[in-house]
C-alpha positions in Angstrom: -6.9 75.4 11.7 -7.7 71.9 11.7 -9.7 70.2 8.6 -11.7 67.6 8.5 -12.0 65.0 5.1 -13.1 61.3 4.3 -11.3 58.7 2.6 -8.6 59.1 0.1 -7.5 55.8 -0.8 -4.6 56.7 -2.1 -5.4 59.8 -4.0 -3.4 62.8 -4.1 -5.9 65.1 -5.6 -8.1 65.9 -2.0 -4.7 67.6 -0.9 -5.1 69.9 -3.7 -8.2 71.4 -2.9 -8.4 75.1 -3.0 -9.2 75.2 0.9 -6.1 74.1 1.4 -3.9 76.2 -0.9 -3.4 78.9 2.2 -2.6 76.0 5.0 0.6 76.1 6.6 2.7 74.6 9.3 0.2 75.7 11.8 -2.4 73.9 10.0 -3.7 70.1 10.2 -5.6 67.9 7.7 -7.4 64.5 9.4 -8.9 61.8 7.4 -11.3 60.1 8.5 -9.7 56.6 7.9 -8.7 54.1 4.8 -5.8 56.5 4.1 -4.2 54.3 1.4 -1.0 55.5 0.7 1.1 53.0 2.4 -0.6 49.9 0.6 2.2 48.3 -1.6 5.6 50.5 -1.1 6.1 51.0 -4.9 8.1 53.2 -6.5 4.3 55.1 -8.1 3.5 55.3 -3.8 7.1 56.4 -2.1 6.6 59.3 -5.0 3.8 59.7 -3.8 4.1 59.7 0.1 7.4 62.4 -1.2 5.0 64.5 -2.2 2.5 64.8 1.3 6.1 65.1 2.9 6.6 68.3 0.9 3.2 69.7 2.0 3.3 72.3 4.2 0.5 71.3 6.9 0.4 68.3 8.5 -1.9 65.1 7.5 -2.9 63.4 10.0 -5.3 59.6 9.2 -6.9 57.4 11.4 -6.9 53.6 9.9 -9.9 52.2 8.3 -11.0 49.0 6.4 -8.3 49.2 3.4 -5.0 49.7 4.7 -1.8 47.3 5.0 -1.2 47.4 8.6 1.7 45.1 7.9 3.3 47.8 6.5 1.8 50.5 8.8 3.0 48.2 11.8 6.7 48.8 10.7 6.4 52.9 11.3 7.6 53.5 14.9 5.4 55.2 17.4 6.0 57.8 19.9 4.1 60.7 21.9 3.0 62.8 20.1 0.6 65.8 21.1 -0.7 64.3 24.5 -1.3 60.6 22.7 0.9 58.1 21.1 0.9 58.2 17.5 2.8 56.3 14.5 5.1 58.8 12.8 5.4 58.5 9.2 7.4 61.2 8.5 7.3 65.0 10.6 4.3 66.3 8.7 2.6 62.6 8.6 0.9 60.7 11.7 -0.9 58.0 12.2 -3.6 58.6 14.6 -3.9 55.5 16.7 -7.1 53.9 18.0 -8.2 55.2 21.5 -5.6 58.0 22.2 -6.6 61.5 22.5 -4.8 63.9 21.1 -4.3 67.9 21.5 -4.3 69.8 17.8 -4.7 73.5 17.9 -6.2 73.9 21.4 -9.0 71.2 21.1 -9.2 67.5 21.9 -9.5 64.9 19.7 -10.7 61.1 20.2 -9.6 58.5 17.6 -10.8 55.3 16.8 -9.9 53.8 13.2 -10.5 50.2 11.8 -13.9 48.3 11.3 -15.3 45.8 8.7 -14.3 45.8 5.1 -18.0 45.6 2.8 -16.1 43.5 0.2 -14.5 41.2 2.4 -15.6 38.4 0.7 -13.8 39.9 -3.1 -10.3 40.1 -1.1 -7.7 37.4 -0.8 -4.8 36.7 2.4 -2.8 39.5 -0.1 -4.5 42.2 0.2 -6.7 42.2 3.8 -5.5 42.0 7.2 -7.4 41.1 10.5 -5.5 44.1 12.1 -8.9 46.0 10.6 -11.5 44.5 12.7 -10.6 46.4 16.6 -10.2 43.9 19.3 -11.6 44.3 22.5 -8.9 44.8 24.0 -8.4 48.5 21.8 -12.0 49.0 23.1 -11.0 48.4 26.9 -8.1 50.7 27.0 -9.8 53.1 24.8 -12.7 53.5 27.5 -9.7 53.8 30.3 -8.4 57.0 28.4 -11.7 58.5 28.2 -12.3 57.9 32.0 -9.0 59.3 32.1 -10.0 62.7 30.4 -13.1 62.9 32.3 -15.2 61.5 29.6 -14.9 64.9 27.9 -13.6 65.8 24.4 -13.9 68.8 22.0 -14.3 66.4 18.6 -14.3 62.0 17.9 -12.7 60.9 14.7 -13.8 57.5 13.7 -13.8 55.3 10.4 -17.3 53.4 11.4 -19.7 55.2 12.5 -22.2 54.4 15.9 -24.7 51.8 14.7 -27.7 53.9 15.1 -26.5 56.0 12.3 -26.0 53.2 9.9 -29.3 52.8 10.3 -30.4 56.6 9.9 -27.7 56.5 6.6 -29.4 53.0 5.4 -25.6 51.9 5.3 -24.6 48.4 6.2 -27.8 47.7 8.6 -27.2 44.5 9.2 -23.6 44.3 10.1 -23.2 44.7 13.6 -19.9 44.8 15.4 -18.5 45.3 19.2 -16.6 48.4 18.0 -20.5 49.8 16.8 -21.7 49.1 20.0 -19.0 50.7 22.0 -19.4 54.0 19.5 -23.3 53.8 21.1 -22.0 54.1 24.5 -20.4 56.9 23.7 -22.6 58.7 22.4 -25.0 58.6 26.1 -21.5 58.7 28.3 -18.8 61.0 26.1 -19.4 64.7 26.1 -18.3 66.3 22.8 -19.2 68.9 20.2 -18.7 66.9 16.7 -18.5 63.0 15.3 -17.0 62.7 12.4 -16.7 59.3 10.3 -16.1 58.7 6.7 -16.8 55.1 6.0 -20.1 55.5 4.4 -18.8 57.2 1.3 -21.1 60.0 1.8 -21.2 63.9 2.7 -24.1 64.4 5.2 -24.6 65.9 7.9 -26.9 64.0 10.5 -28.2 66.5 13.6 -27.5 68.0 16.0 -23.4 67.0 15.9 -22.8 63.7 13.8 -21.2 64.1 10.0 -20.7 61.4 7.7 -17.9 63.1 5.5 -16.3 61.4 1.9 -14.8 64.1 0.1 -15.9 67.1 1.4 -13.1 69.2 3.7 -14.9 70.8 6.2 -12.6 73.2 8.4 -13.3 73.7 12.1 -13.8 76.9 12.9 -13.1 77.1 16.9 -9.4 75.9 15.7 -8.7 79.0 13.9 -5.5 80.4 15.4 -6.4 83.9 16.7 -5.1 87.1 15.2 -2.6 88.8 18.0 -2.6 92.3 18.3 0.5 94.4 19.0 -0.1 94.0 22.5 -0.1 90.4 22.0 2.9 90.5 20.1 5.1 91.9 22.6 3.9 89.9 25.5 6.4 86.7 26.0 3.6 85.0 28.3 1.2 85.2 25.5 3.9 84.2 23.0 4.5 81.1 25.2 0.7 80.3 25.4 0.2 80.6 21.5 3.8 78.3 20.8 1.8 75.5 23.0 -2.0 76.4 21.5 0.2 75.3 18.6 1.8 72.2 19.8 
């Protein structure tokens, strides 16, 4: 099953939810951007980060607005799941901007980074240019769509397209390449859900856009079927589930 949540900026309490108290190894958390656990390395945060390590699903983030990509940037990255992705540690991934990944049978598009709202309140020590995506993130990021056919199952962002900051009333007057480039999408991508959490707010705008803080919302088509004892004892089918799972 994969689950879906907003930003946690650095708080440990969303992965102690009661939705996730049955989620094992087969099981995937994604945040919709400013993850903020690796802001500072202190001895209060490497405790922390410890403790995701001991979960037993695995988180997943794409970037956002309050980050340190300085220290994100030192993680190495590698394939992972069809995309290349920065491993933190085996149960912890950066999801990088443009890649699409494979998680439990579905595909996933995922595009962090945008514009910190208090830009102006932050100093050379705590905000880093690597949050605003460059064009050329946008450019290979259209080449990987073309490249799957302009066809996905689900698009994690951190901003959302500008047309729904307008719909939200949230920032409507910042305007951005990477917002216009989420309004392509939207007329050339095909896909079932949008999800983006830097609005700060759960709602859900129709037919298939949510804005999502700290709700967890769990998607249901990612639900790993029961096997019957047919199933069971089928080695092709045991072989198709073990890559369903990769």
């Amino acid at each position: 099953m994969v689950y879906i949540t907003g930003d946690t900026h650095g708080d440990f309490s969303r992965f102690q939810s009661p939705l996730l108290k049955k989620a094992d190894a087969n099981d995937f958390l994604i945040i919709c951007g400013d993850f903020g656990f690796i802001w500072n390395d202190s001895k209060k945060e490497q405790k922390l980060l410890r403790k995701i390590e001991e979960l037993k699903y695995t988180v997943c983030f794409v970037d956002g607005c309050h980050e340190n990509f300085d220290l994100l940037e030192k993680y190495p990255t590698e394939s992972w799941n069809g995309g290349t992705a920065r491993i933190i540690a085996p149960n912890l991934i950066h999801l990088l901007r443009g890649q699409v990944y494979t998680i439990c049978g579905k595909k996933f598009f995922t595009f962090g980074g945008g514009h910190s709202q208090d830009f102006e309140f932050r100093s050379a020590a705590n905000w880093w240019e690597q949050e605003q995506p460059t064009c050329q993130e946008i450019v290979a990021a259209a080449e990987v769509l073309k490249h799957h056919d302009q066809t996905v199952d689900y698009i994690i962002t951190h901003e959302p397209p500008a047309s729904l900051k307008d719909c939200l009333r949230v920032d409507t007057m910042q305007r951005l390449e990477i917002h216009a480039f989420f309004e392509d999408l939207i007329t050339v991508c095909h896909f079932q859900q949008w999800y983006f959490g830097k609005c700060h707010l759960n709602r859900h705008i129709p037919m298939k856009y949510y804005a999502v803080f700290d709700d967890i919302i769990s998607l249901k088509d990612t639900k790993k079927k029961k096997r019957t004892a047919s199933d069971k004892n089928s080695p092709k089918k045991h072989e198709e589930d073990q890559n369903a799972d990769a």
